[in-house]
Structure formats: C-alpha cells, structure tokens
Rosetta silent file (secondary structure, phi, psi, omega in degrees, C-alpha in Angstrom):
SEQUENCE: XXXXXXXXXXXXXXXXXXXXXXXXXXXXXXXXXXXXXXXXXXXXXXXXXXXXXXXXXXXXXXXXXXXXXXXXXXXXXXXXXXXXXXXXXXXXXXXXXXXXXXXXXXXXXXXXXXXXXXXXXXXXXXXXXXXXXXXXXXXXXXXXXXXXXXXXXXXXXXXXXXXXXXXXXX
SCORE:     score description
SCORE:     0.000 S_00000001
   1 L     0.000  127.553 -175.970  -22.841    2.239   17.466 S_00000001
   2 L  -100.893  118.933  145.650  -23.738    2.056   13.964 S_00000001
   3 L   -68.238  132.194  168.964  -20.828    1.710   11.085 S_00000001
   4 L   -75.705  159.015 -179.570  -21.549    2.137    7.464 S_00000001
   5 H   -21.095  -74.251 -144.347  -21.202   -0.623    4.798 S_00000001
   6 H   -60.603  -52.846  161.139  -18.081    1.280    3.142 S_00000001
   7 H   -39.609  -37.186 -158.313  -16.399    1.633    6.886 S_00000001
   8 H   -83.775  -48.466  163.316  -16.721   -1.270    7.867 S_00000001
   9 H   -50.943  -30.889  172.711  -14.803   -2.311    4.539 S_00000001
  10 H   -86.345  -37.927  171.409  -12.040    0.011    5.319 S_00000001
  11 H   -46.331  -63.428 -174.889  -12.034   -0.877    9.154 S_00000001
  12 H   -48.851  -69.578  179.630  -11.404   -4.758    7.481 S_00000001
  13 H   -38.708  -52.685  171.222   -8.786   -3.714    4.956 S_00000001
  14 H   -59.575  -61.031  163.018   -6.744   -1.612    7.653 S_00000001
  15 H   -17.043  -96.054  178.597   -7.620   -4.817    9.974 S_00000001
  16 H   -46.199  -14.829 -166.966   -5.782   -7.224    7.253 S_00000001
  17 H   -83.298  -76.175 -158.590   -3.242   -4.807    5.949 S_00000001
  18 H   -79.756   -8.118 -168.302   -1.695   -3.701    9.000 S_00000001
  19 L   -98.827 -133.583 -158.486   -2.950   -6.698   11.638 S_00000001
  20 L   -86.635  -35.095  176.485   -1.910   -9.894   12.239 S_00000001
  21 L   -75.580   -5.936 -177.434   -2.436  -11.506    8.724 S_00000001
  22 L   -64.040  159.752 -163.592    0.025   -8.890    6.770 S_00000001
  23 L  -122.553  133.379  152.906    2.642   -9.823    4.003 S_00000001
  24 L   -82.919  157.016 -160.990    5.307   -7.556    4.202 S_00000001
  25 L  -123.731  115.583  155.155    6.263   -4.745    1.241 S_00000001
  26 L  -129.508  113.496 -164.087    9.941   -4.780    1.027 S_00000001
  27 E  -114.598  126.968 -153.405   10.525   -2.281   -0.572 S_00000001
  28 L   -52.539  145.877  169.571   14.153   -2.391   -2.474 S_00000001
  29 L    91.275  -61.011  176.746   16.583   -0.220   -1.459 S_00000001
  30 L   105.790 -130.580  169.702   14.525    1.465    0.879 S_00000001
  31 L   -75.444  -13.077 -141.290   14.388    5.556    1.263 S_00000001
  32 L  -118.128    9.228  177.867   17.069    5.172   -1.292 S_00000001
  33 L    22.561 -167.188 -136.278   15.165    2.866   -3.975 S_00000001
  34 L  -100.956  102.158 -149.757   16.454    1.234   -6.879 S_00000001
  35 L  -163.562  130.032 -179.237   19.512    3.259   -7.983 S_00000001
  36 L   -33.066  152.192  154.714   23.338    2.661   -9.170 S_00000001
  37 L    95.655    3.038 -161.670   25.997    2.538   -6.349 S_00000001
  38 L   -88.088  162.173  167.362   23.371    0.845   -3.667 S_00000001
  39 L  -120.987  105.640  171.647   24.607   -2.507   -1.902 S_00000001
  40 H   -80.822  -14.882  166.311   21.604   -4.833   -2.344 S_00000001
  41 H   -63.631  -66.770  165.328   23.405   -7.404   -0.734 S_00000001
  42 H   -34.951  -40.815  177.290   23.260   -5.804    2.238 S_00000001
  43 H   -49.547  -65.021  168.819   19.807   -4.785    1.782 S_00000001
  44 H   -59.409  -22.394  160.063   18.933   -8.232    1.517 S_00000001
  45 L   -88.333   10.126  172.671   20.337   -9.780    3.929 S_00000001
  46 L  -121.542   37.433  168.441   18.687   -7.690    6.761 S_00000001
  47 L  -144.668 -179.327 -176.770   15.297   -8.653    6.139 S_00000001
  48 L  -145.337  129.988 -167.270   13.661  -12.215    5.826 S_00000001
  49 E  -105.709   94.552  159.905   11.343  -12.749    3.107 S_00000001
  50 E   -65.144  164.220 -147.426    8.388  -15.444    3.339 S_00000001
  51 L   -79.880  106.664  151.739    6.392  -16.708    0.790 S_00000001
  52 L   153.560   53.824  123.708    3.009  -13.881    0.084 S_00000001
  53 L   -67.176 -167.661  167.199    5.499  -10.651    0.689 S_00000001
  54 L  -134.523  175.996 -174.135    5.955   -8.383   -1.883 S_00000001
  55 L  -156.869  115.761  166.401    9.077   -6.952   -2.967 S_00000001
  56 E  -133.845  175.699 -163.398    8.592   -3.682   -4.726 S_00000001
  57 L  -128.138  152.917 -168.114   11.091   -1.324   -6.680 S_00000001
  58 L  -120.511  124.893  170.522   10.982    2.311   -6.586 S_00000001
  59 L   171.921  172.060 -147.973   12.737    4.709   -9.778 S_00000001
  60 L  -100.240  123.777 -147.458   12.189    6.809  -12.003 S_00000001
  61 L   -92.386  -11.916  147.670   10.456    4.948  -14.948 S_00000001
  62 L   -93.853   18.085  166.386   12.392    6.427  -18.140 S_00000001
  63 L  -113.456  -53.612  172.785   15.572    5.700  -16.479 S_00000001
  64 L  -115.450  174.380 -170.560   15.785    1.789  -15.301 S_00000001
  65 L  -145.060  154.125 -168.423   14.036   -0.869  -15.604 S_00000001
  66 E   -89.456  142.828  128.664   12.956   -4.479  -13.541 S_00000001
  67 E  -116.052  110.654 -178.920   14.219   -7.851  -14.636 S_00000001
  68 E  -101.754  148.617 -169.725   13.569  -11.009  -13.034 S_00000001
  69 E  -153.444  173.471  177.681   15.956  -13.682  -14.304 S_00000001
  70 L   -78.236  167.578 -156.107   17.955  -17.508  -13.466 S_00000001
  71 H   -93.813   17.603  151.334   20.877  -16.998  -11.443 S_00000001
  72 H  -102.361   45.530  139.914   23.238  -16.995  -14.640 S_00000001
  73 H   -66.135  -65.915  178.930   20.782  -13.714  -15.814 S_00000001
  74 H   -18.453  -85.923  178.971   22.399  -12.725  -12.654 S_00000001
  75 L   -55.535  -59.334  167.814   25.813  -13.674  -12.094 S_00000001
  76 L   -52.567  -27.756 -157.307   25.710  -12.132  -15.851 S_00000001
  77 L    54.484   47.286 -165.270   23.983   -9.356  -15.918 S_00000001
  78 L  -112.611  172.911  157.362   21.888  -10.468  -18.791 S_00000001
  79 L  -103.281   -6.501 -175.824   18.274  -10.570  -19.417 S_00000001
  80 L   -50.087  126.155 -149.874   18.123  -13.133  -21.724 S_00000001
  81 L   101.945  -31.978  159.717   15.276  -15.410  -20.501 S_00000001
  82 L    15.163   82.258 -132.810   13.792  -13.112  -18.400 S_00000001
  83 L   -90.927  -20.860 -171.170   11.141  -14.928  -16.368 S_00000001
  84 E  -173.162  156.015 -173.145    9.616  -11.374  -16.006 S_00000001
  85 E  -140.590  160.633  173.350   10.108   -7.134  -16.566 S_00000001
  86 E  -141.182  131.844  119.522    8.427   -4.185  -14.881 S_00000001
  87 L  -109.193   58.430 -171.260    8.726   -0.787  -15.534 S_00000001
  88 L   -93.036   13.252 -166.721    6.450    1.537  -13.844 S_00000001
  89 L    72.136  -28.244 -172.374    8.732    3.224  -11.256 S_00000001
  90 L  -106.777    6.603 -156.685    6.244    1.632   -8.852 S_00000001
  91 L   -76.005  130.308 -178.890    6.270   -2.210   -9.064 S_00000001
  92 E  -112.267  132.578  165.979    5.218   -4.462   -6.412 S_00000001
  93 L  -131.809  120.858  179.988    6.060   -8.114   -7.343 S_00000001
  94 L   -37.896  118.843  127.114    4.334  -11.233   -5.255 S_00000001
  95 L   -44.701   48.606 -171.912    6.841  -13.336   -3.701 S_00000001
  96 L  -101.890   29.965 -176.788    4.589  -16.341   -4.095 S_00000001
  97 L  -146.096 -179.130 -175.605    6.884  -19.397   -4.247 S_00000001
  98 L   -89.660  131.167  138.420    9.793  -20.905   -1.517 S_00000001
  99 E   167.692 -165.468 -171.357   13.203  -20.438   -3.627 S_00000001
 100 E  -116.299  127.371  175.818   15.716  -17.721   -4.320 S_00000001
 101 E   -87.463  148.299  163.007   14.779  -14.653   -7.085 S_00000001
 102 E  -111.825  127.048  154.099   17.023  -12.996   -8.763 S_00000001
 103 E  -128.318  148.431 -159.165   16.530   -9.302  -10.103 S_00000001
 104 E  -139.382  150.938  161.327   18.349   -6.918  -11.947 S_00000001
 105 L   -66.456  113.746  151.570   18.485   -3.775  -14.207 S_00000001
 106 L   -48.789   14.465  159.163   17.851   -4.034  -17.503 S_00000001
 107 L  -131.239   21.889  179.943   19.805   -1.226  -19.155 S_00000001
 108 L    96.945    6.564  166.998   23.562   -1.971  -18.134 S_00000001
 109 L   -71.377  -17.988 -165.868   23.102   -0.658  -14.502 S_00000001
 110 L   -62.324  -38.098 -176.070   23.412   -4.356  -13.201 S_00000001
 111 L   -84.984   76.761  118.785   27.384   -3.796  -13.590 S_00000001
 112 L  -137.158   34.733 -147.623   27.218   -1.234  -11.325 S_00000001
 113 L    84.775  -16.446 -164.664   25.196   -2.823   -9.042 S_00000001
 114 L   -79.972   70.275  147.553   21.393   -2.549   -9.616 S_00000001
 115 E  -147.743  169.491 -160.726   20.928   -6.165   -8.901 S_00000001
 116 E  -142.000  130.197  165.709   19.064   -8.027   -5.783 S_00000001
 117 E  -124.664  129.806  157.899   18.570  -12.142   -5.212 S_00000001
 118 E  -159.026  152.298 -146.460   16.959  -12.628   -2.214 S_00000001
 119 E  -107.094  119.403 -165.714   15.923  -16.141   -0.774 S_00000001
 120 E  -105.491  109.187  176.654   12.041  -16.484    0.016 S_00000001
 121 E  -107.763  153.608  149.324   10.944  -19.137    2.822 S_00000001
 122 L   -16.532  132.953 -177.442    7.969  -20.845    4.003 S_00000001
 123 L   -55.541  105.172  174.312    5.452  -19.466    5.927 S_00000001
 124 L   -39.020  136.341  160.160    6.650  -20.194    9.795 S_00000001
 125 L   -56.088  139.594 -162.029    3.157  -22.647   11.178 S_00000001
 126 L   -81.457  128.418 -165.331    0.616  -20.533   12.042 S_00000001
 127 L   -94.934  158.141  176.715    0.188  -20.676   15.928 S_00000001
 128 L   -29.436  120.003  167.384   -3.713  -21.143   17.403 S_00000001
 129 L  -123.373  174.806 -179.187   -5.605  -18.070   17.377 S_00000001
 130 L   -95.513  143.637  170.486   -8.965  -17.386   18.686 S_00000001
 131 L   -82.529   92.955 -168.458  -11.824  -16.867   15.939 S_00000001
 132 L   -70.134  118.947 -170.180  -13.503  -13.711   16.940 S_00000001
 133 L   -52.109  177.794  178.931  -17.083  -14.704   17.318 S_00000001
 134 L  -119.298  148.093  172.439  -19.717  -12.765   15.170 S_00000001
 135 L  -158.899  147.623  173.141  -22.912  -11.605   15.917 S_00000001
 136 L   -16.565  -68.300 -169.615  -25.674   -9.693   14.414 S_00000001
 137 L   -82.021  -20.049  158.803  -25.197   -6.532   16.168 S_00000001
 138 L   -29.217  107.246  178.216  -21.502   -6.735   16.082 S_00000001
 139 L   -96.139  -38.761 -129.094  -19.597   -3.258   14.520 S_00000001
 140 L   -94.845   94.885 -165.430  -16.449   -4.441   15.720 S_00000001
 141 L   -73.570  -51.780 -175.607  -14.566   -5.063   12.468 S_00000001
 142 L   -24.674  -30.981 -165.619  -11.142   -5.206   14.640 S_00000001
 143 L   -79.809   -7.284 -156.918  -11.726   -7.755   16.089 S_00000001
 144 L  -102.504  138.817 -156.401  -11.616  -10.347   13.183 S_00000001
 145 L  -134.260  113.720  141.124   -7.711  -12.401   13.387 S_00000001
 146 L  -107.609  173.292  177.944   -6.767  -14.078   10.657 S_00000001
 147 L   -78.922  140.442  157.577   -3.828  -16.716   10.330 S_00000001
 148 L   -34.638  -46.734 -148.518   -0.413  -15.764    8.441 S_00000001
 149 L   -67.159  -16.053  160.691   -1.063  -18.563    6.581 S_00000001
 150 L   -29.577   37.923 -147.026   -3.867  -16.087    4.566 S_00000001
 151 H   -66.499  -46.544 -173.439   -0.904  -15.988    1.975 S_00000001
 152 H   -56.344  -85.469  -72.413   -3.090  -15.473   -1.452 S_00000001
 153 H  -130.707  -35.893  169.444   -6.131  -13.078   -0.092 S_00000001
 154 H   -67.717  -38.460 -176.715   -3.223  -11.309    2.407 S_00000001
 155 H   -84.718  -42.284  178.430   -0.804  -10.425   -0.622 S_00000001
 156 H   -72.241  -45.568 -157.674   -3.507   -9.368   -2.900 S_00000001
 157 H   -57.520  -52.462  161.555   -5.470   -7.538   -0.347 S_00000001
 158 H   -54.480  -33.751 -150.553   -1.680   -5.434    0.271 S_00000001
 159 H  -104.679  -56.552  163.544   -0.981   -4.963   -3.620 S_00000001
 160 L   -74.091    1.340  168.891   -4.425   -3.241   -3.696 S_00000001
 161 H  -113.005  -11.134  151.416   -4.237   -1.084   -1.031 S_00000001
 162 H   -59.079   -7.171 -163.337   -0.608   -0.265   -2.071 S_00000001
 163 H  -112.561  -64.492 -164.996   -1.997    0.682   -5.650 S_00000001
 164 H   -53.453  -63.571 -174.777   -4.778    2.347   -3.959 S_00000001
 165 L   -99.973   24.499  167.548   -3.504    5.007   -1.446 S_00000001
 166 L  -104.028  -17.782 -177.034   -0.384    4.871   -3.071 S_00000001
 167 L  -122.118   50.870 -179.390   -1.586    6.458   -6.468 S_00000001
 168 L    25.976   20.848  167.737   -3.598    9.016   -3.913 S_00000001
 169 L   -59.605  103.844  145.534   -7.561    7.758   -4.858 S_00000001
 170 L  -128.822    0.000    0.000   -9.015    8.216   -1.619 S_00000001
C-alpha cells in the first residue's frame, strides 16, 4: 500500500506526538486555566514533570499575564528579575532543565493566587527498545520507537504540533 510523502509525515508526527517518545503538555490549571482563586499547589503536586515537558498557560490575553521568576519573585509576588514573560493566552514554555520554576501573574493576581513552582526531574533511563527495521518498501511509519530520552526533537516536535492544530491550520 502506497502512502504519500505528506502522510507519511503526519503518520510520523502523530507517531512522536502521541507514541512512546512524547513530552507531556501540562497544561496549568487544567479545564480551569490560569485564573484567580485556583490552588496551583494542588495542581502541581498531582503531576510529575521531567525535563522536555511543556507547561503551558491558558487566559485571556488582555487580562493576565506569565512571569517566570527566583523563588523570592515568588514567595513575593514580584517580577523584578524576571527570567522570562509570556502573554499570548496560549503559551507553552519548555521545561528544559532539572530544578524547580517558579511562575506567577504579573498584574497583582499572584496575591490571590495565580502563582505555580513546580519541581522538574530527570528523564527516568530509557529502557531497551527494539529499532524498527526499515526497508525500501516499508509504509509503516508506526512502527518507528523512539527513546524518552528524544528530549530536544520530542519537545519541539509537541510545541509545533500544539501551535499547529491548536491555532486550527490544518
């Protein structure tokens, strides 16, 4: 059975997104995104975040604002220092180092809660997988297994197909 090019590419993507090699999208909040009165503590402590997730915040983009900051930004509620800001309503941000982030609102919502630290670990060792051979005549994109440890190529790979069929282009 013959696949086209551009299938085959999508077959791959879906493969990497959704297969064995995926970075999880933790997405803040939840159904209830990034909004006053939320307990992000809670939030955070019932997931476990390794290093190539994402973490992205969901809100209405003239109301709050993203701040990543040190953990007296935090403890403060300040931004001064600000290692980083987002405000598209839509922001996915790489989780690309072992330690603990802190983020917060940026317009005086942090005292009322709008703030999140959560503690990012090392990729658990990747256990043996089989390398699905290749061959000429081979359609069978499915079949291709990568390791977790795909952290860069796995994180980017999510962050563009979260941009993609998340801002409807298909």
């Amino acid at each position: 059975m013959w696949i086209s090019t551009s299938n085959q590419l999508l077959l791959l993507c879906f493969v990497l997104i959704f297969g064995t090699a995926t970075a999880t999208d933790h997405i803040v909040g939840a159904n209830k995104g990034w909004n006053p009165g939320i307990n992000y503590t809670l939030w955070a402590n019932n997931h476990t975040f390794y290093v190539g997730d994402l973490i992205s915040f969901r809100y209405q983009k003239t109301q709050y604002y993203v701040f990543e900051v040190n953990q007296t930004g935090y403890d403060n509620c300040t931004t001064e220092g600000a290692l980083g800001n987002w405000s598209s309503g839509k922001d996915f941000i790489l989780l690309n180092e072992t330690k603990r982030y802190y983020f917060i609102c940026g317009n005086g919502q942090c005292f009322n809660g709008m703030k999140v630290s959560v503690l990012v670990q090392a990729l658990p060792s990747p256990t043996a997988s089989p390398v699905a051979n290749h061959t000429s005549n081979s359609s069978d994109a499915a079949s291709i297994v990568l390791p977790r440890g795909v952290v860069g190529l796995r994180a980017l790979i999510v962050a563009l197909a979260s941009i993609w069929f998340g801002s409807g282009w298909i």
